[in-house]
N, C-alpha and C positions, 0 to 999 in steps of 0.2 A: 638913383633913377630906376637899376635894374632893380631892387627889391619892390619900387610902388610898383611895378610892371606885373611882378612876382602875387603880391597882394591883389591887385585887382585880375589876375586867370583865375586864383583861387575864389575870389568872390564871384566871379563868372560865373566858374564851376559849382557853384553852387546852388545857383537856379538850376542843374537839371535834375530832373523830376516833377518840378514847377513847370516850366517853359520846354518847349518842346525841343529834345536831343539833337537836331540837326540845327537848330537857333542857335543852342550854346556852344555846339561844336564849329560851329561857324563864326563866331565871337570870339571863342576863348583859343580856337587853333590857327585857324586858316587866319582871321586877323589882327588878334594879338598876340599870338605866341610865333610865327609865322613871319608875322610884320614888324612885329618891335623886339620882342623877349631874345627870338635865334639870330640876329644881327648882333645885338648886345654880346650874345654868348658865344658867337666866332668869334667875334672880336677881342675875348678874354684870353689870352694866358694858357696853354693849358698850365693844371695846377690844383691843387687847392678852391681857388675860387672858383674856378669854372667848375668843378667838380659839383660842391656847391649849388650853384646854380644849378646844377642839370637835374642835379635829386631836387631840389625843390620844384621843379618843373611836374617832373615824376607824379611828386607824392599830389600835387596837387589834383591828379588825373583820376577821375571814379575806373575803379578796375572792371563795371559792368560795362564797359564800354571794350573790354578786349574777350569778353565771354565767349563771343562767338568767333573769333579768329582762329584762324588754323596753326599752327606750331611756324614761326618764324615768319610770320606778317605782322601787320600793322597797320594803324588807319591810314587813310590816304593821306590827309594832314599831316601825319607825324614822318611821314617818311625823312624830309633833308635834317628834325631831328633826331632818327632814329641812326641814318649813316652820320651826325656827328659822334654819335656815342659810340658808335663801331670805329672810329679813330682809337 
């Protein structure tokens, strides 16, 4: 279940440049990586597979979305993933 979850942020994320950035960020963060994907991913193990999971989270994220951030921020969306990864 968690990799279709994985599959479809990545296809999210891929409208943007199509659709407009606050659309997909809205879609692919706030309600499905937010609402489905980081339940799934507490809920793992740490381990291996959670590890896993979290890079695949990662890679699926367009890096022109952190361009403008300041050194040790992050989107608002990604914050309750950003403190699981500081675990």
């Amino acid at each position: 279940f968690v990799y279709s979850l994985l599959q479809l942020l990545s296809n999210v994320v891929l409208w943007d440049g199509i659709v407009q950035e606050d659309k997909v960020r809205d879609l692919g963060l706030s309600k499905l990586l937010n609402r489905y994907l980081l339940l799934n991913i507490l809920n793992t193990p740490l381990g291996p597979d959670n590890i896993e999971k979290c890079n695949k989270v990662v890679a699926c994220l367009p890096e022109r979305w952190f361009q403008d951030l300041k050194g040790g921020s992050t989107l608002p969306e990604l914050l309750n993933f950003s403190q699981h990864l500081l675990q």
